[in-house]
C-alpha positions as MATLAB code, in Angstrom:
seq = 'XXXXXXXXXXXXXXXXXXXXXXXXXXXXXXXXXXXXXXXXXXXXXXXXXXXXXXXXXXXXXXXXXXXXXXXXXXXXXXXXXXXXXXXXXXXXXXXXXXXXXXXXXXXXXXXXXXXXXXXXXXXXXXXXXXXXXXXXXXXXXXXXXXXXXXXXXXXXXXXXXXXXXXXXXXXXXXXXXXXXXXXXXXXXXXXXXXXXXXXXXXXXXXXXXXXXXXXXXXXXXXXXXXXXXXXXXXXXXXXXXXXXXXXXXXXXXXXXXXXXXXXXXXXXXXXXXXXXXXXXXXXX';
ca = [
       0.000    0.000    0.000;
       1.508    3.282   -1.376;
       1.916    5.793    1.685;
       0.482    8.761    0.132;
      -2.888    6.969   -0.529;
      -3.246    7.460    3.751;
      -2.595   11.067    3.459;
      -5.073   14.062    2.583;
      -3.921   17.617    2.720;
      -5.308   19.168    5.665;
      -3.189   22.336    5.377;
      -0.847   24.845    3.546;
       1.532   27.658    4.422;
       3.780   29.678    2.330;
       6.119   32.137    4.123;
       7.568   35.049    2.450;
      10.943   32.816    2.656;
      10.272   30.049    0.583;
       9.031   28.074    2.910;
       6.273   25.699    2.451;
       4.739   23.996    5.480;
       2.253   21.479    4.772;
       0.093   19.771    7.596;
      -1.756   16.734    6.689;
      -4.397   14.307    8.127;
      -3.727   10.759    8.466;
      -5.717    7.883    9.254;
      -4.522    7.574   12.405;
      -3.675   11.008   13.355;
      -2.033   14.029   12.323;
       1.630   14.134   11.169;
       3.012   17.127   10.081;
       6.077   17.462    7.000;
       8.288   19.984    6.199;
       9.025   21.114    2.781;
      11.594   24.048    2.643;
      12.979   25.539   -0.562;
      15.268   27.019   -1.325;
      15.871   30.014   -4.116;
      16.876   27.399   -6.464;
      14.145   24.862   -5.675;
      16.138   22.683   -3.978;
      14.566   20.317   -1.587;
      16.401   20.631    2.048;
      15.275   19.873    5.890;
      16.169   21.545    9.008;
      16.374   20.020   12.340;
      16.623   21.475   15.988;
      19.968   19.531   17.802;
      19.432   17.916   21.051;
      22.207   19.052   22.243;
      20.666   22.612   22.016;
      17.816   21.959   24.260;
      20.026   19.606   26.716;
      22.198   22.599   27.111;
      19.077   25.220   27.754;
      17.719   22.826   30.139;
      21.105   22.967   31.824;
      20.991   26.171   32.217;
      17.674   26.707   33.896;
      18.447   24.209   36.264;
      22.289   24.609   36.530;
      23.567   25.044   40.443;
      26.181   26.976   39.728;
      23.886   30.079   39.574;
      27.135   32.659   39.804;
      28.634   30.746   36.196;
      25.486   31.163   34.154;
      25.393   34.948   35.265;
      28.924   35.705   34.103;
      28.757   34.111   30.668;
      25.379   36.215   30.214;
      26.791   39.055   32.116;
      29.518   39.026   29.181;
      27.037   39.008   26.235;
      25.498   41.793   27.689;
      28.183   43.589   28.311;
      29.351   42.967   24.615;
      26.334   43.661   23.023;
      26.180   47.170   24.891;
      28.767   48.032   22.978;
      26.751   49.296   20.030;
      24.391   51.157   22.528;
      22.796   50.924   26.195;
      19.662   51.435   24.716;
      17.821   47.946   24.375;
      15.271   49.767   22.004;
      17.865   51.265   19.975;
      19.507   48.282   20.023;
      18.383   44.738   18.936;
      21.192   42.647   20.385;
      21.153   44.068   23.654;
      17.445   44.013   23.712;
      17.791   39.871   22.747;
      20.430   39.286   25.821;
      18.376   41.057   28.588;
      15.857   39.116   27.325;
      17.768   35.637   27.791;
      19.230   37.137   30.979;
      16.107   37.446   32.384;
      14.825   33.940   31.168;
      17.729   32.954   33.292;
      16.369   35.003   36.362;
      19.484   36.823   36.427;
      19.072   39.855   39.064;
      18.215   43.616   37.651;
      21.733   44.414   39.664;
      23.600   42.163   37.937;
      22.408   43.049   34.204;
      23.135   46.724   34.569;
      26.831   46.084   36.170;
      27.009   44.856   32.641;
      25.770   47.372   30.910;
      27.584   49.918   32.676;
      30.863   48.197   31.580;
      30.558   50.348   28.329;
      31.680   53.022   30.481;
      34.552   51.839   33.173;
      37.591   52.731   31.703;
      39.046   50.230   34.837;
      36.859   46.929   33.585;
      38.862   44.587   31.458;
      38.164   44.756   27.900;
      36.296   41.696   26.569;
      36.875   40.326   23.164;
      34.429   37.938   21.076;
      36.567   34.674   19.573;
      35.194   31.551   17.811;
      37.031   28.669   17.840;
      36.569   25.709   15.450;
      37.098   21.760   16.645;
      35.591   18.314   15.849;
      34.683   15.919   18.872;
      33.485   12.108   18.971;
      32.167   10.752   15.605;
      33.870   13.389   13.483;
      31.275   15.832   14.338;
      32.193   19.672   13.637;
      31.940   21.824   16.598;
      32.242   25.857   16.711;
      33.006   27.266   20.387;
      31.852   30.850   20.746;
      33.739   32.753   23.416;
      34.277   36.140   25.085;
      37.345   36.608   26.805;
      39.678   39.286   28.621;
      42.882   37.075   28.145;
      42.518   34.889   24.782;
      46.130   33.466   26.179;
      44.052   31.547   28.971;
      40.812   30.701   26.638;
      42.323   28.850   23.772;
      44.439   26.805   26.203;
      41.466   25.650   28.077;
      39.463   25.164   25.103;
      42.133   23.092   23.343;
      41.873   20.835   26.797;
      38.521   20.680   27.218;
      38.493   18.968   23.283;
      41.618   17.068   23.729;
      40.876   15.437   26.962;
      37.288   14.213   26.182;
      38.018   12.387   22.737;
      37.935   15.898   21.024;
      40.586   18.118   19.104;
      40.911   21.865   17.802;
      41.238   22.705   14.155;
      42.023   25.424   12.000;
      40.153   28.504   11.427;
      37.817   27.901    8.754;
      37.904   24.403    8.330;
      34.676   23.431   10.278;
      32.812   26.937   10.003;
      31.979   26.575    6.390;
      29.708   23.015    7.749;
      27.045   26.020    9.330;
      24.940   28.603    8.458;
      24.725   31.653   10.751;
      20.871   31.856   11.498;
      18.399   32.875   14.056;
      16.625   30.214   16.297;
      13.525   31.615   18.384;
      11.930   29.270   20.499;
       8.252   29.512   20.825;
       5.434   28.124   23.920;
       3.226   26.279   22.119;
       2.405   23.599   19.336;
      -0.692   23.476   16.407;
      -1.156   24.907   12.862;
      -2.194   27.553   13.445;
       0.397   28.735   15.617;
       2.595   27.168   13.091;
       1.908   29.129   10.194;
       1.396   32.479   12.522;
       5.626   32.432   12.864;
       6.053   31.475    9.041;
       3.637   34.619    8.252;
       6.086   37.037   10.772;
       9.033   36.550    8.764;
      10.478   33.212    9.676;
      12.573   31.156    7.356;
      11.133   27.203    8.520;
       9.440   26.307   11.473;
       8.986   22.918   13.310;
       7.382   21.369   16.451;
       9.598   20.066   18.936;
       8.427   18.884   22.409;
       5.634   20.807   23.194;
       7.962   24.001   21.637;
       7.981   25.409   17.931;
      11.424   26.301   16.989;
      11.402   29.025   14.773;
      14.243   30.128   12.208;
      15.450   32.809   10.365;
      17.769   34.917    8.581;
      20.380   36.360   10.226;
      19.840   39.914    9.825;
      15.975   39.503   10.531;
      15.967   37.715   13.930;
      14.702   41.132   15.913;
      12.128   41.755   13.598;
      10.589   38.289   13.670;
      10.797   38.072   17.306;
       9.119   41.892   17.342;
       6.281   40.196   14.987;
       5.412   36.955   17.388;
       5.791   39.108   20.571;
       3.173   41.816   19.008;
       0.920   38.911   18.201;
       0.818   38.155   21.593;
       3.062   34.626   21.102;
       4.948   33.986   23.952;
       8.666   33.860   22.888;
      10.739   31.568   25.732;
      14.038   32.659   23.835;
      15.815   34.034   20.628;
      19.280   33.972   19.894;
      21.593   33.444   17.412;
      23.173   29.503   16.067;
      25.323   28.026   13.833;
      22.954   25.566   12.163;
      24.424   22.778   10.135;
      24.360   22.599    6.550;
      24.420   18.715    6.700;
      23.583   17.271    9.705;
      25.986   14.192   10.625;
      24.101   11.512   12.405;
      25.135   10.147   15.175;
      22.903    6.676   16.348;
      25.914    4.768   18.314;
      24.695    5.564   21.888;
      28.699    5.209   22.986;
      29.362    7.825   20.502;
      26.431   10.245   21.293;
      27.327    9.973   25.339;
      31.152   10.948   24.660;
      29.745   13.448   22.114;
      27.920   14.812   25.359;
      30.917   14.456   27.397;
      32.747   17.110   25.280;
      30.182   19.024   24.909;
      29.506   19.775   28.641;
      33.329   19.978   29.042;
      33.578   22.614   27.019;
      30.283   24.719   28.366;
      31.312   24.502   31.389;
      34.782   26.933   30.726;
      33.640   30.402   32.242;
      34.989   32.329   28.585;
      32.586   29.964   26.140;
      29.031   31.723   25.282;
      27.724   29.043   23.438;
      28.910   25.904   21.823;
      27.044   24.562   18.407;
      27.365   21.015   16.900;
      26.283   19.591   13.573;
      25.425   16.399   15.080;
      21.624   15.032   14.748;
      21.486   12.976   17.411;
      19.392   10.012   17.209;
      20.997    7.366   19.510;
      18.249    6.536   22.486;
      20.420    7.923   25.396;
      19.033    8.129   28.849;
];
């Protein structure tokens, strides 16, 4: 029996990205598929990695309060850079917004902020670092540092000792795409094609979540959009997504994967850490 003789269109969504979301009604239930295009008509999926909601979970329910605070404390203090105006400016706005998600204290996000202005505070830098860990999986470490002599040192451990090792510049970035990821509260079809008609590039239903993507340069907007519509946005920042996913199904593999992963979040100078793994091993 031919699949598609189950399914009926139930229904369809064009964004004003080329993407097409359809939503269809099956005989025992509703699935939903993903069709992006591309410009050139080219079929291609997205997918949202574990590893990115493993690591937000661990940091709403990470102990080491003071650790979270810093590494947000340093985004915010970066992103003030181009104003400490959060309506003048759209990537301050987006980091008071995650610092709050994060219950961070009103005190502590305006020390930040006012480290614009103290000639006496160390001056923070922004450096990516490129590595590949467990299963030949590409890995780009986001940091912000006052002493890039102690970072890359500790990053180039953190890889090493856990099964990992650094690479040159270059050599793993051109694996991603530099896009935004909103996550939304809430699941359906309608909602679904609400954050493909604010601007969003593909959207898909994840765990009682929608996570939402876009381009780059139109992340603020978007999240403007579904916050006007009265969506309730849990958080929006930016990712390196992976062009081509590398699956990774050995459980051994995924857990040592995981292993370097948390080794290398847990350095006080790294912001963010992105994989293009698609993990699909069944790991408790």
């Amino acid at each position: 029996m031919e699949v598609w003789s189950e399914i009926a269109p139930l229904v369809w969504g064009v964004s004003s990205h080329n993407a097409l979301i359809a939503l269809f009604s099956v005989k025992y239930g509703i699935i939903q598929i993903r069709i992006v295009l591309n410009l050139n008509g080219v079929l291609v999926m997205s997918g949202h990695s574990k590893w990115a909601k493993i690591k937000r979970d661990k940091g709403a329910n990470d102990a080491k309060r003071g650790a979270v605070f810093t590494k947000i404390g340093n985004q915010i203090a970066i992103a003030a850079r181009g104003g400490i105006d959060p309506n003048m400016n759209s990537a301050l706005a987006l980091a008071i917004e995650k610092a709050k998600a994060a219950n961070m204290p009103g005190a502590n996000i305006q020390r930040a902020i006012d480290r614009v202005a103290d000639k006496n505070a160390a001056a923070l830098e922004e450096i990516t670092y490129e590595g590949y860990g467990p299963g030949g999986v590409g890995i780009i470490i986001e940091t912000a540092t006052d002493n890039r002599n102690r970072t890359l040192p500790e990053v180039k451990t953190a890889l090493v000792k856990n099964g990992g090792r650094i690479a040159d510049a270059g050599s793993v970035a051109f694996q991603f795409t530099r896009k935004g990821v909103i996550t939304v509260d809430g699941t359906g079809e309608d909602l679904l094609l609400e954050v493909l008609d604010a601007g969003a590039e593909d959207a898909v239903e994840e765990d009682g979540e929608i996570i939402v993507y876009t381009d780059l340069k139109d992340l603020a907007s978007v999240r403007s959009a579904l916050v006007d519509g009265g969506v309730k946005v849990k958080d929006a920042e930016l990712r390196y997504i992976a062009n081509a996913p590398v699956e990774i199904a050995d459980p051994e593999v995924a857990q040592k994967l995981f292993k370097v992963l948390d080794a290398l979040d847990d350095l006080d100078d790294v912001v963010n850490v992105h994989t293009n793994a698609d993990i699909t091993a069944d790991i408790e």
